[in-house]
C-alpha positions, -999 to 999 in steps of 0.1 A, spaced: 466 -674 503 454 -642 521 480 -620 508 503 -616 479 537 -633 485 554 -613 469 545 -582 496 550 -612 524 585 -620 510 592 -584 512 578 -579 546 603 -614 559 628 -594 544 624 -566 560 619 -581 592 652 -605 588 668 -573 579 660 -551 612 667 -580 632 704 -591 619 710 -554 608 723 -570 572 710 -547 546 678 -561 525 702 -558 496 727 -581 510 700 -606 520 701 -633 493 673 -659 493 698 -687 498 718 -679 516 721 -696 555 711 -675 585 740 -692 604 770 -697 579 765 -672 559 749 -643 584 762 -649 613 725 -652 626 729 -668 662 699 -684 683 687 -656 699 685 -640 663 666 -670 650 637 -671 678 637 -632 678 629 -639 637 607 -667 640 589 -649 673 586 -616 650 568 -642 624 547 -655 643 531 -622 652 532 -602 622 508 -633 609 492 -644 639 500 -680 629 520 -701 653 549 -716 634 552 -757 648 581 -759 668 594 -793 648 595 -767 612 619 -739 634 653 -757 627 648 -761 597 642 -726 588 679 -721 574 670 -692 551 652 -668 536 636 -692 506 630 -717 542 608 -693 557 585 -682 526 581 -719 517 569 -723 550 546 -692 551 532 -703 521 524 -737 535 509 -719 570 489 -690 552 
């Protein structure tokens, strides 16, 4: 992997965290985008779309629903990076 994961888990985090407006500290790694954040669809693309360009890799269309959560998303940058 090109970069640490740690530093890309922090990035997500970040990101998930400007998008939703949910403080990093309240972002638990399990926890749902939908049940538990209230993230709605718009949300979710604007997340997967802000992904896909911070690490110029296209994320396959089939893998977007089931990007549930936090943990969802860095298991599948690990697997794209």
């Amino acid at each position: 992997m090109a970069k640490n994961i740690d530093k890309i888990k922090q990035e997500v985090k970040s990101l998930v965290s400007d998008i939703t407006e949910i403080p990093e500290a309240d972002l638990a790694e399990d926890a749902k985008f939908t049940e538990d954040l209230g993230v709605d669809s718009m949300m979710a693309l604007e997340i997967v779309a802000s992904i896909e360009k911070k690490y110029k890799t296209p994320v396959p269309e089939e893998k977007i629903p089931n990007l549930q959560s936090l943990k969802d998303i860095y298991d599948l940058l690990e697997e794209l990076l």
